[in-house]
Every structure is written in C-alpha cells, then in structure tokens.
N, CA, C and O of each residue as an XYZ file, in Angstrom:
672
protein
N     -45.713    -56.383     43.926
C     -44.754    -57.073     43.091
C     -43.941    -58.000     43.985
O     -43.530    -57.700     45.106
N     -43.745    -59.234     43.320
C     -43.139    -60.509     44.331
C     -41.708    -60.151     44.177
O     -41.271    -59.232     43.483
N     -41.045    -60.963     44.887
C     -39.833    -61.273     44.433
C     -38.847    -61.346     43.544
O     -37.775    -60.749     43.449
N     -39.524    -62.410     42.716
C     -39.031    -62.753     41.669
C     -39.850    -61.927     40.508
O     -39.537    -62.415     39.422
N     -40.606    -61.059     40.379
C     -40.561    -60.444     39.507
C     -39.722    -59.019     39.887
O     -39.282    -58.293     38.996
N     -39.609    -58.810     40.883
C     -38.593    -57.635     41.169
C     -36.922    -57.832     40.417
O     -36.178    -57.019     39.868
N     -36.812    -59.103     40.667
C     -35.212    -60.052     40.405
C     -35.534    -59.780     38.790
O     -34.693    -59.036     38.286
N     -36.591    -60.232     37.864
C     -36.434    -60.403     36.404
C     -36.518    -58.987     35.972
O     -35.947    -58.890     34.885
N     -37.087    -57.628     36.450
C     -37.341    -56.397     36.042
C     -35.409    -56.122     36.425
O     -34.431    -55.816     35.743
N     -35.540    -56.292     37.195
C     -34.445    -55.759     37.262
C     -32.852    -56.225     37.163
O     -31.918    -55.651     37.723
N     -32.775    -57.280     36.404
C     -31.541    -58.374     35.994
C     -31.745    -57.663     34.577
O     -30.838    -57.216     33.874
N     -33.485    -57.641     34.220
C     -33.629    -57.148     32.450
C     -33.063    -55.439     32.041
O     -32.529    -54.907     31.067
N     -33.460    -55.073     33.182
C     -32.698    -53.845     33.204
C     -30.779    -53.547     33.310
O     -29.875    -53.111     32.597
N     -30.877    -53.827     33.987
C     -29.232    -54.485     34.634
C     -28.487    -54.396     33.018
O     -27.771    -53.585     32.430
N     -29.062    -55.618     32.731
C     -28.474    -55.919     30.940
C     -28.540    -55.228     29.860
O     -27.682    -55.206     28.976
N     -29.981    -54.387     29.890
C     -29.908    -53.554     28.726
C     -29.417    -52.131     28.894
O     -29.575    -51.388     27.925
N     -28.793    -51.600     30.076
C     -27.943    -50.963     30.472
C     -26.526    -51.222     30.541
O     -25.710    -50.300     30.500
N     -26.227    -52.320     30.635
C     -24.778    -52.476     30.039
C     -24.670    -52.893     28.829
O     -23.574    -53.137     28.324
N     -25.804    -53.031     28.204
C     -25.527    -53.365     26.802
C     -25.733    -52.361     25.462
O     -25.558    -52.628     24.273
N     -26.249    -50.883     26.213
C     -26.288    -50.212     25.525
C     -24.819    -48.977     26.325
O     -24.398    -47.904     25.891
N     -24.490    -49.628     27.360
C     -22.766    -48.589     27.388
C     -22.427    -48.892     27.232
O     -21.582    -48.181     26.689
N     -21.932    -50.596     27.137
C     -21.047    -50.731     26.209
C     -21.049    -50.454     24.372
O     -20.162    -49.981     23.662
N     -22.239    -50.899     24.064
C     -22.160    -50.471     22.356
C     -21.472    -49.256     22.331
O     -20.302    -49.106     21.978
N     -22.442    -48.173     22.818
C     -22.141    -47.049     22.378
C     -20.800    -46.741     22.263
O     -20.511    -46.088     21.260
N     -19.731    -47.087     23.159
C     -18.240    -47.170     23.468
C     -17.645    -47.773     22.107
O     -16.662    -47.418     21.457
N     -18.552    -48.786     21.897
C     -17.952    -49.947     20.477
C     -17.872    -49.508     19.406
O     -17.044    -49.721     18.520
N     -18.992    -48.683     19.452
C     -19.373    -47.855     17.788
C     -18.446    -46.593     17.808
O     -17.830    -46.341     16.773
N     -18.324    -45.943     18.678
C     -17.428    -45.043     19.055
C     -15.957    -45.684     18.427
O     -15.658    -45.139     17.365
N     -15.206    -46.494     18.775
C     -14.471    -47.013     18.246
C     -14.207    -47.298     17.518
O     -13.333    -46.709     16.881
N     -14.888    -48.604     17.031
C     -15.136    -48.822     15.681
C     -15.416    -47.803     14.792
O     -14.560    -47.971     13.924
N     -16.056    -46.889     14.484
C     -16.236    -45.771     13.739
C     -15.286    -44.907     13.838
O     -14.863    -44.313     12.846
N     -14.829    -44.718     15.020
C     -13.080    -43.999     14.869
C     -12.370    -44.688     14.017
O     -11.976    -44.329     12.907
N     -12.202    -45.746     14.586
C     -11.107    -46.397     13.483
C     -10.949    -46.435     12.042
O      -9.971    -46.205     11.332
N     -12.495    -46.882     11.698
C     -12.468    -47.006      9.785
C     -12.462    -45.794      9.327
O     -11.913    -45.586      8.244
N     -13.185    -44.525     10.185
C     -13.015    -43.523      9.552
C     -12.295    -42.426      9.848
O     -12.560    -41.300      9.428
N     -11.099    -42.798     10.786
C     -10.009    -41.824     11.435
C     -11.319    -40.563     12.066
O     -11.270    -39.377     11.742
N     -11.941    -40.898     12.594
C     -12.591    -40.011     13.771
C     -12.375    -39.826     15.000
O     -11.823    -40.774     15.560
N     -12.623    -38.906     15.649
C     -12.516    -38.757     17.583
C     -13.038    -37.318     17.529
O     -13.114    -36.419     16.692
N     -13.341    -37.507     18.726
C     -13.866    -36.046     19.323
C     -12.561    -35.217     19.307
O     -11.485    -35.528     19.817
N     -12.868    -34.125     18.635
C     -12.078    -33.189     18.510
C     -10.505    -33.390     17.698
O      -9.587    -32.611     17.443
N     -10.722    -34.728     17.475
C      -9.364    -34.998     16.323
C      -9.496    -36.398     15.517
O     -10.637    -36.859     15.471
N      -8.788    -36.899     15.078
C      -9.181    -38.457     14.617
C      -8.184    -39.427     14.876
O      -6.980    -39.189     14.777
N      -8.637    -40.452     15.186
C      -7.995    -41.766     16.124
C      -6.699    -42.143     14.989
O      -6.750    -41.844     13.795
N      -5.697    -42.769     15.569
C      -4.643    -42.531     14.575
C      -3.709    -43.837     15.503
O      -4.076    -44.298     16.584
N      -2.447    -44.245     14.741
C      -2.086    -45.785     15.334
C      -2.811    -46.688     15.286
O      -4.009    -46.786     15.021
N      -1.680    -47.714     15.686
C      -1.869    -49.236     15.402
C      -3.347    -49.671     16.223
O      -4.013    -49.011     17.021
N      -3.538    -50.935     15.727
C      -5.032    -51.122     16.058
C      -5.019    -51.679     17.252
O      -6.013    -52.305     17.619
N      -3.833    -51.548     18.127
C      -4.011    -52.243     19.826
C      -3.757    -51.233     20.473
O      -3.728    -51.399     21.692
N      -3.508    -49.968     19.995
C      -3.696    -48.890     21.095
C      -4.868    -47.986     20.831
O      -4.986    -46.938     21.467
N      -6.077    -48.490     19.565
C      -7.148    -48.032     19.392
C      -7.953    -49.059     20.370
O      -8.859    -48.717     21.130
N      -7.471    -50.327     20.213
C      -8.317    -51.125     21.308
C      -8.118    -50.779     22.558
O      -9.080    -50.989     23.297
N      -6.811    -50.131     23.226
C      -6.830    -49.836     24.590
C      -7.486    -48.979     25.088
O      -7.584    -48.901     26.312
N      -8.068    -48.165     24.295
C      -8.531    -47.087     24.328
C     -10.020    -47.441     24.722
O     -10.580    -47.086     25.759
N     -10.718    -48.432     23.405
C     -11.922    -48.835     23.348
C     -12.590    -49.998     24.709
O     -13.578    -49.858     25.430
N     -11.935    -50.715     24.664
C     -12.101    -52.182     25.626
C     -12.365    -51.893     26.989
O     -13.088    -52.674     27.607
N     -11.761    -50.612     27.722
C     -11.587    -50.360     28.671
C     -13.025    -49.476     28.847
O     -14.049    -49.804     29.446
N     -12.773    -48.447     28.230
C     -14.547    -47.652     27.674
C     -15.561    -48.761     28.173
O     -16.147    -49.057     29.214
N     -15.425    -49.332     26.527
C     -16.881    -50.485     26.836
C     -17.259    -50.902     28.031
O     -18.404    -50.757     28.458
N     -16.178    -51.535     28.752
C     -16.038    -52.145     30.213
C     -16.492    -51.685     30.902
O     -17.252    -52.240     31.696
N     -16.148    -50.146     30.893
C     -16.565    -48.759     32.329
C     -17.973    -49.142     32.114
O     -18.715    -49.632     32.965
N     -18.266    -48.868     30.884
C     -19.525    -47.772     30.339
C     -20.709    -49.297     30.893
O     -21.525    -49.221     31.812
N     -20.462    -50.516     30.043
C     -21.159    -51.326     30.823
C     -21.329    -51.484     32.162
O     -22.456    -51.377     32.645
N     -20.459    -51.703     32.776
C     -20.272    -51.732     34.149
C     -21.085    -50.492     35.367
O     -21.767    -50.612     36.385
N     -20.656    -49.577     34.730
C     -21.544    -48.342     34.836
C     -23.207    -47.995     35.066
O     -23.851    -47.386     35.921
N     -23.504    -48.686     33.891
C     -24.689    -48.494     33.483
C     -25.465    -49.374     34.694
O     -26.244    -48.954     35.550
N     -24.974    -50.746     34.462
C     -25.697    -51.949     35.466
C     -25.663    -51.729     36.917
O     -26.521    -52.018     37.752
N     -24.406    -51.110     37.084
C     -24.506    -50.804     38.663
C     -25.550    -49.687     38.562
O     -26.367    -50.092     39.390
N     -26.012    -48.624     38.115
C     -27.034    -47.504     38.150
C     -28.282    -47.954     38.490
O     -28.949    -47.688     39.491
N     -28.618    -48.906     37.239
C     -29.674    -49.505     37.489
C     -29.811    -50.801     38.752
O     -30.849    -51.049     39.366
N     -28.872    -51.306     38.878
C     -29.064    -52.141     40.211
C     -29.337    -51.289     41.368
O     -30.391    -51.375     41.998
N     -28.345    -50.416     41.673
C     -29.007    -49.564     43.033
C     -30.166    -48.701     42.833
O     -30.965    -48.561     43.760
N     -30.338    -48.114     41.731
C     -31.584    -47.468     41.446
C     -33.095    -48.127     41.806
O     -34.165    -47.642     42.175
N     -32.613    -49.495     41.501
C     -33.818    -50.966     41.096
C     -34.216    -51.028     42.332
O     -35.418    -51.174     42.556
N     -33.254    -50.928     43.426
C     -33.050    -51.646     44.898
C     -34.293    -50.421     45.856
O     -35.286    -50.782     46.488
N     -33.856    -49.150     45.690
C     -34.701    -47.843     45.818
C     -35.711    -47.888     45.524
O     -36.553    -48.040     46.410
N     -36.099    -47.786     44.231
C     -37.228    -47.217     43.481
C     -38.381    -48.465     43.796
O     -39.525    -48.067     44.014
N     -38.189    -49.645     43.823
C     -39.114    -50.911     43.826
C     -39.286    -51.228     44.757
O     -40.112    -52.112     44.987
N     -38.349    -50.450     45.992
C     -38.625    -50.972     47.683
C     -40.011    -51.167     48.116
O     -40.346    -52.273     48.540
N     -41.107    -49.908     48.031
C     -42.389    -49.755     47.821
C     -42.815    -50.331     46.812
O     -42.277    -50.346     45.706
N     -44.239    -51.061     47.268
C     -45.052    -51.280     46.602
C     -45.978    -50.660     45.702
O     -47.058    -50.413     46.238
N     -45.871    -50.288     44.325
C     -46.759    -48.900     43.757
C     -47.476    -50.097     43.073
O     -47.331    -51.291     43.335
N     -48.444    -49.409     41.952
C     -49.361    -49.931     41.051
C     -48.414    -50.539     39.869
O     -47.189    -50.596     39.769
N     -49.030    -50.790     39.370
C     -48.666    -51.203     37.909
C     -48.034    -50.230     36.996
O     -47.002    -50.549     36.406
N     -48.656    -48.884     36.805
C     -48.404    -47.760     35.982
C     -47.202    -46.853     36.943
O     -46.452    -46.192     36.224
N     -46.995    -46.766     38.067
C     -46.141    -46.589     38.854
C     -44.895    -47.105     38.856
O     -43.826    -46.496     38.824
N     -45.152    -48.563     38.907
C     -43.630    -49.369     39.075
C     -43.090    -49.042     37.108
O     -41.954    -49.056     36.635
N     -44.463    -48.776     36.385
C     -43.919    -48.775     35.034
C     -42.854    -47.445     34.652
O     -41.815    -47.529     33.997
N     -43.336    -46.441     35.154
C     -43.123    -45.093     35.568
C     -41.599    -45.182     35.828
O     -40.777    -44.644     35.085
N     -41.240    -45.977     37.056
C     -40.014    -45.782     37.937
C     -38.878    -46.800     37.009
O     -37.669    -46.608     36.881
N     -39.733    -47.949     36.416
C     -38.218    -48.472     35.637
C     -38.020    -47.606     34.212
O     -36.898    -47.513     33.713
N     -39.045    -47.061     33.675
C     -38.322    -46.088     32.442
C     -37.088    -45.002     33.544
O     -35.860    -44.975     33.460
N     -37.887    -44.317     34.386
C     -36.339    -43.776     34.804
C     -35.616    -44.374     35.157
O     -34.589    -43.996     34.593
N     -35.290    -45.527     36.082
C     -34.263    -46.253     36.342
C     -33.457    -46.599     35.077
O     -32.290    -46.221     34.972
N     -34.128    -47.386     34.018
C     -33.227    -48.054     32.995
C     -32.319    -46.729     32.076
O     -31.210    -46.816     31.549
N     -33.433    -45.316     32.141
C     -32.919    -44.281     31.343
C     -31.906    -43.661     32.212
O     -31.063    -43.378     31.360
N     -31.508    -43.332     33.129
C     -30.471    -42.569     34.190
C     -29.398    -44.112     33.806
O     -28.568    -43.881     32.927
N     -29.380    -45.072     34.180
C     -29.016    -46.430     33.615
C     -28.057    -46.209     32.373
O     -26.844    -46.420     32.376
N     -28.728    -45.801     31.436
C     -27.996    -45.611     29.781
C     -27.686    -44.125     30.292
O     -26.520    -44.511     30.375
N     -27.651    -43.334     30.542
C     -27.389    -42.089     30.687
C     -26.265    -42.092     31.410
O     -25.613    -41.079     31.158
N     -25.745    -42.796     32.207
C     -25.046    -43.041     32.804
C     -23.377    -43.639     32.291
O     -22.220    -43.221     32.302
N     -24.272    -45.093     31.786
C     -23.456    -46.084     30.867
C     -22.321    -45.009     29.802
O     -21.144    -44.651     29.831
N     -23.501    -44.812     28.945
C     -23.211    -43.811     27.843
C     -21.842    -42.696     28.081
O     -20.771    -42.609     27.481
N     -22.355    -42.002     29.105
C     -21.119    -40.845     29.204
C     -19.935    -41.616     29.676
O     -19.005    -42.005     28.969
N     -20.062    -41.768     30.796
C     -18.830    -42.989     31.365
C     -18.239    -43.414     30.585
O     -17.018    -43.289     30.671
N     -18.830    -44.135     29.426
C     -17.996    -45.255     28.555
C     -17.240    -43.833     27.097
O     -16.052    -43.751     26.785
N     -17.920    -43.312     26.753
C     -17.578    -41.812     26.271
C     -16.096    -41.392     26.959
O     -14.992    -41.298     26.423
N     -16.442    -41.211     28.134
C     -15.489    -39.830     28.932
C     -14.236    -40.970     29.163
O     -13.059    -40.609     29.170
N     -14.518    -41.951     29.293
C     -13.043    -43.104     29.562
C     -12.143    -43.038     28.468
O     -10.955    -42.717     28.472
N     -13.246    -43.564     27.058
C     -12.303    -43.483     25.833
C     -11.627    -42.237     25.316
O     -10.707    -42.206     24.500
N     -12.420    -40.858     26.115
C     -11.799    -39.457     25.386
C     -10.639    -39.609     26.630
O      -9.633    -39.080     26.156
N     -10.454    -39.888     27.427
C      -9.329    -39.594     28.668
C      -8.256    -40.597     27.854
O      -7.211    -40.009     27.577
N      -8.295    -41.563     27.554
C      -7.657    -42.625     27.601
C      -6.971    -42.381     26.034
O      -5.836    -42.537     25.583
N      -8.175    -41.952     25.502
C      -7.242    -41.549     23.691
C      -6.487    -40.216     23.673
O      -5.875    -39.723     22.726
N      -6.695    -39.608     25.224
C      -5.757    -38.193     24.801
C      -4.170    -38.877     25.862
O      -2.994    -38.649     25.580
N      -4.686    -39.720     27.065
C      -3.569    -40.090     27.327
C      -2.588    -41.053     26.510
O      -1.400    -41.126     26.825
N      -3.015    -41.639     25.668
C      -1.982    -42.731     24.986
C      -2.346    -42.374     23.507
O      -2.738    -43.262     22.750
N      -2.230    -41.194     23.131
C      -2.069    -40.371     21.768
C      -3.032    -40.919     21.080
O      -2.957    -40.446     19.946
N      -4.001    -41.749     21.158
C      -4.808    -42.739     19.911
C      -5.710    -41.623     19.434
O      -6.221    -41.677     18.316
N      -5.883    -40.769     20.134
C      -6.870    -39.292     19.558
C      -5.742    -38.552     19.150
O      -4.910    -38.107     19.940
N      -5.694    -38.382     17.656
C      -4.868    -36.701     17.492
C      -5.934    -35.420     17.841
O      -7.153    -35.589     17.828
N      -5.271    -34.065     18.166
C      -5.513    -33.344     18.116
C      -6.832    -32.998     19.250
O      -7.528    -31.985     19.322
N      -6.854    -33.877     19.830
C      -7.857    -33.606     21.211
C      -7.420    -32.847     22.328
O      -6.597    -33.588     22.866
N      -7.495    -31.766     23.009
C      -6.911    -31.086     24.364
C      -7.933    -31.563     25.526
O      -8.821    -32.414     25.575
N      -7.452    -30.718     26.347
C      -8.230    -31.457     27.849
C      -9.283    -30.519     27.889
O     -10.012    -30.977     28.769
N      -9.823    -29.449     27.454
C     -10.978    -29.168     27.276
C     -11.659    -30.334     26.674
O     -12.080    -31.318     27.282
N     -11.687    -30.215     26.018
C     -12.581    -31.511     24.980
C     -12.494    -32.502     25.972
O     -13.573    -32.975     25.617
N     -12.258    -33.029     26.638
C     -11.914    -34.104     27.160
C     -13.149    -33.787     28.515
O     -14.193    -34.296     28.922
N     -12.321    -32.715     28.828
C     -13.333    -32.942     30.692
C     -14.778    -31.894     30.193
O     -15.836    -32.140     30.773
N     -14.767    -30.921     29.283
C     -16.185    -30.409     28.550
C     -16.965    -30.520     27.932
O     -18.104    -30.181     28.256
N     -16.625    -31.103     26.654
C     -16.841    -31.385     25.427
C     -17.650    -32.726     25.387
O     -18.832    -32.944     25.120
N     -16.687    -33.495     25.717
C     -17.042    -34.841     25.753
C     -18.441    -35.583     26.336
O     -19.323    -36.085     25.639
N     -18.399    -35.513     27.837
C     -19.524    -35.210     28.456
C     -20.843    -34.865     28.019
O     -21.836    -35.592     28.040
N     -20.733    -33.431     27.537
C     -22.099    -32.884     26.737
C     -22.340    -33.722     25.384
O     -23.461    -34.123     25.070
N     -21.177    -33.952     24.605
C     -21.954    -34.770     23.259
C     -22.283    -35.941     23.588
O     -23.286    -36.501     23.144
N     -21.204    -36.625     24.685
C     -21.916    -37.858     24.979
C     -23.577    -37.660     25.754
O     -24.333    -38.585     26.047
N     -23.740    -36.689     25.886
C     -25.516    -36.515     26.976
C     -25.986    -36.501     25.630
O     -26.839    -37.346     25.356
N     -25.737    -35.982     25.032
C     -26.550    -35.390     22.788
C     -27.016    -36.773     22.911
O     -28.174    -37.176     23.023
N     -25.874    -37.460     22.870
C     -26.041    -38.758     21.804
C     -26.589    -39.659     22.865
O     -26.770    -40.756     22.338
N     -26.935    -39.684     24.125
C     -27.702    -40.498     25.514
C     -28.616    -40.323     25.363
O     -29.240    -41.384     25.361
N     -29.454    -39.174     25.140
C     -30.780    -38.676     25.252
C     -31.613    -39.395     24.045
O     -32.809    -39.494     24.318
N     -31.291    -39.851     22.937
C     -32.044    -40.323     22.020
C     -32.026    -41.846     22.277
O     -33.015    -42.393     21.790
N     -31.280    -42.578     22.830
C     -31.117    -43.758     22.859
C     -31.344    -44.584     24.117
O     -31.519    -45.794     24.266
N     -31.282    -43.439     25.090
C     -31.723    -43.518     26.568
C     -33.301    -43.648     26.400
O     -33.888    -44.531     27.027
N     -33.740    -43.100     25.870
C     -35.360    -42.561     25.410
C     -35.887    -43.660     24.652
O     -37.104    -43.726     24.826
N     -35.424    -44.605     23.831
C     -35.840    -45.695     23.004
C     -35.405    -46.889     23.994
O     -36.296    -47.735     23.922
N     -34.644    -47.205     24.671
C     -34.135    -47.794     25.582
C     -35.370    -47.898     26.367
O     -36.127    -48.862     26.250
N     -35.633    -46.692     27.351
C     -36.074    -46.901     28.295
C     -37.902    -46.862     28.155
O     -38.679    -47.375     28.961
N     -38.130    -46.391     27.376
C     -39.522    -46.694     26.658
C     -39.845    -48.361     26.373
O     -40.831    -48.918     26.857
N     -39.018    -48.931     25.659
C     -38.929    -50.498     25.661
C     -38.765    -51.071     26.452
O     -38.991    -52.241     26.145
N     -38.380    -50.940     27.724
C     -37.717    -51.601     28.743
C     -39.732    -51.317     29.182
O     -40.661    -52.111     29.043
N     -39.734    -50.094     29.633
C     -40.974    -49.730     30.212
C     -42.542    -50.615     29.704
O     -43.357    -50.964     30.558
N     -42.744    -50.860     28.299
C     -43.536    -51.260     27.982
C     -43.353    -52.791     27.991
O     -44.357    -53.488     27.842
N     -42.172    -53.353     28.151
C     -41.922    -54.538     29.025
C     -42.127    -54.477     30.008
O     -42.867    -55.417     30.298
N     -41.857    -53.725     31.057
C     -42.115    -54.027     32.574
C     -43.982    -54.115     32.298
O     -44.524    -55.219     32.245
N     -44.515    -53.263     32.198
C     -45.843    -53.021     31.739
C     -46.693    -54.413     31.463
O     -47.422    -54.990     32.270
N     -46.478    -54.689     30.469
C     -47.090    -56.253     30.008
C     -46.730    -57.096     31.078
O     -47.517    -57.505     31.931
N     -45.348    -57.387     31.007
C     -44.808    -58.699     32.248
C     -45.427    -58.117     33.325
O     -45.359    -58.947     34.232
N     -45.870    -57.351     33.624
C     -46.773    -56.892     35.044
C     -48.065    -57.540     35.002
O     -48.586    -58.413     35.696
N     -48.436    -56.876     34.002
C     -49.915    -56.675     33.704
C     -50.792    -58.309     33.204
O     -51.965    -58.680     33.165
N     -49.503    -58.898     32.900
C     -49.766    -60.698     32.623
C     -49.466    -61.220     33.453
O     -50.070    -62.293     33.454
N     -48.662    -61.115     34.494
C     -48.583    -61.776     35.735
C     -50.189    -61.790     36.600
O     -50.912    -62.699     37.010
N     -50.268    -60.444     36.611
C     -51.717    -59.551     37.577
C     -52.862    -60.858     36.634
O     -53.567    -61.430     37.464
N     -53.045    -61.209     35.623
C     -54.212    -61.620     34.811
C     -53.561    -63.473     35.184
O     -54.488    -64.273     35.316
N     -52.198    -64.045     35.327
C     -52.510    -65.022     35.657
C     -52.925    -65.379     36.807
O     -53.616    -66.374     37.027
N     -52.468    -64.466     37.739
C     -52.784    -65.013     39.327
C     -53.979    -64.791     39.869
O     -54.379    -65.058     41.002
N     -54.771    -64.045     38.554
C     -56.323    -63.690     38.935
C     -56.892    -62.792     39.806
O     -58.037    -62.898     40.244
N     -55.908    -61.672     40.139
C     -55.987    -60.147     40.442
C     -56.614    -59.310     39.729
O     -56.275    -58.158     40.002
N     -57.529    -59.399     38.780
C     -57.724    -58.737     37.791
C     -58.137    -57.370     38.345
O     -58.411    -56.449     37.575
C-alpha cells in the first residue's frame, strides 16, 4: 500500500470516527431535550445549559474518536499486509475508533449534566459506572455497522487500485 492510499484509508477513517462520536453525543442531547431524558434522570433547564452540556460531549467524543483512529492507522498500516489483512486491521481500527468516540462523548455529557444540574436525578455512580457500560451497549451496534462499511471500503478501494496498476 502507497502512500497516498494509506493518507485516504485513513483521513476516511479519521472522519467517520468523529462523525459517529460526535452524533451519538447529538442524539443524546437532542433526545434529552424533547423528551426530558438522561441517564438516570431527565435533562431539565434552559436550552444553553442543555447545550453546555451537549457541544462539549460532541467535541470530546469527535475528537476522540479521530485521534484513535489516527494513531491506531499510524501502527496497524506500518507493515505491509495483503489486501484481506490491511482489510482486517481498518475494521478494528475504525471500530476501537467509534468505541472510543462513543463513550468519551457519553461520559463528558453524563459528568458535565451532573456538574451543572442539566441531568436531574443522576448520582456519581451513574456517572463513573453506569454510563460507560450503556454507552459500550449502544457502541457495539454502531461500531459494528461503522466499521464493516468502512472495511468493505477499504476492500474495494484496495482491490481497484491492485486491478488499475495491473497487479492482478
């Protein structure tokens, strides 16, 4: 694998790892809000200390995710493997990636809604226990569709590169 396909596997990864910690953070929010929900209590106040709560999440959880997969990318692709190999190593990269994203952006907004009241009825169990594990619940299904897609992209964009340059 050249260069520059190392740079596009892994910029594509990069992105759909922060773009699935941040959602998840968003929907989290957003779904608190319209429907007075939160882990272990329901989000409550004005709608700029539900955003302080949320914005900051999203931020981690993206941020999170992309750095995972960037150093992961940097590791795992150092070696040269096959085709079905390098396919192999970015489903885990992009999935540890969202797995990552996911809780992070989770565990920020449960810290952050028990520190500035926007969660009623949440304690710090829930917070440093609770949270964590449902956010892994809700990683594992989306980490898994995530990183399956990502994978059967790397796969093709491999496997069509290999057929233009006449490696067959």
């Amino acid at each position: 694998m050249n260069e520059r396909k190392l740079k596009i596997i892994t910029h594509v990864g990069m992105w759909l790892a922060a773009i699935v910690g941040s959602s998840t953070a968003l929907v989290f929010l957003i779904a608190g809000y319209i429907f007075e929900w939160g882990p272990g209590g329901s989000m409550i106040g004005p709608l700029w200390r539900i955003l302080l709560v949320g914005v900051p999440s999203a931020l981690l959880g993206a941020y999170i995710g992309e750095l995972v997969v960037r150093i992961l990318a940097k590791k795992m692709f150092a070696i040269l493997w096959t085709i079905n190999r390098n396919t192999i190593r970015a489903f885990v990269v992009v999935l540890l990636g969202c797995f990552a994203g996911i809780i992070v952006g989770w565990e920020v907004g449960a810290i952050l809604g028990k520190v500035t009241g926007a969660i009623e009825g949440l304690d710090w169990t829930e917070v440093l226990i609770n949270s964590p594990i449902f956010a892994l619940f809700y990683a594992i299904p989306v980490g898994l569709a995530v990183g399956i897609l990502y994978a059967l992209f790397v796969l093709i964009f491999l496997k069509s590169g290999d057929r233009h340059s006449g490696n067959n």
